[in-house]
N, C-alpha and C positions, 0 to 999 in steps of 0.2 A: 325442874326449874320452877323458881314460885310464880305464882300468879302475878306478885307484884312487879317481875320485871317484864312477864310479856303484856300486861297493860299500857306499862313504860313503853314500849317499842310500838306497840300497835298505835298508840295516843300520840307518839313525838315524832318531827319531819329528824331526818337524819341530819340537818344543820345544828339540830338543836342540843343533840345527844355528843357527849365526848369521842372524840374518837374510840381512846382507850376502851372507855364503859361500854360503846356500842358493839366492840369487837370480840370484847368478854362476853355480852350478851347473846351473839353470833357461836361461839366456843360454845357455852353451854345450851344452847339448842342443839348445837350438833352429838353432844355428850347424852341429851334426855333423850336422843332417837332410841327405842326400846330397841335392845338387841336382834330379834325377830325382824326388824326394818333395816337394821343396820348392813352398808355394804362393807363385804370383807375388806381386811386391811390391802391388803394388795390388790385389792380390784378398786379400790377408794386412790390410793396412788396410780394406780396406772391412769383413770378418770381423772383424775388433776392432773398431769403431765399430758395427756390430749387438750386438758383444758388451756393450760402453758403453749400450747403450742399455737394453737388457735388465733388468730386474728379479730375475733370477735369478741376478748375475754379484754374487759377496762375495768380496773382497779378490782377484784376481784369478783366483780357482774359479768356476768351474760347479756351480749345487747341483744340477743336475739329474742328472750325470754325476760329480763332484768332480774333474774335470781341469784341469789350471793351460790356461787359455784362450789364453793364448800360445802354448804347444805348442802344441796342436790346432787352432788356426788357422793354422799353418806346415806344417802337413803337406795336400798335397795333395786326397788321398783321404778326407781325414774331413769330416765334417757335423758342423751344430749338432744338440746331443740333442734337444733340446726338444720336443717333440710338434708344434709351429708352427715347424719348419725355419725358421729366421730366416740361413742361409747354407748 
């Protein structure tokens, strides 16, 4: 990912960014996770289908943590917040 778009993201409120562009920008952050980070395809789906399930998961945020739940399920090393580990 270039520098130039995670400046873009860090420096803009998400009102201000397009939807589209900011979701493309989302995509490819999840694409530059170095493979060594990366969670397996099937454990990345089963982790978004806990997350689908979930009562605590708006608009593709975590309220419990406010993390875009795609990320955080492609990386490796991370858990679900929620007090009841659901992944």
């Amino acid at each position: 990912m270039s520098e130039e778009v995670l400046r873009r993201c860090k420096k803009c409120l998400l009102r201000d960014i397009d939807k589209n562009e900011y979701f493309e920008s989302l995509k490819q952050a999840i694409e530059a996770i170095p493979a060594d980070e990366k969670t397996e395809p099937e454990e990345y789906e089963r982790r978004l289908s806990a997350c689908t399930e979930c009562d605590r998961l708006s608009e593709g945020m975590c309220t419990v943590c406010g993390c875009f739940v795609e990320y955080r399920a492609a990386k490796s090393k991370e858990y679900c917040p929620d007090v009841h580990r659901k992944w």
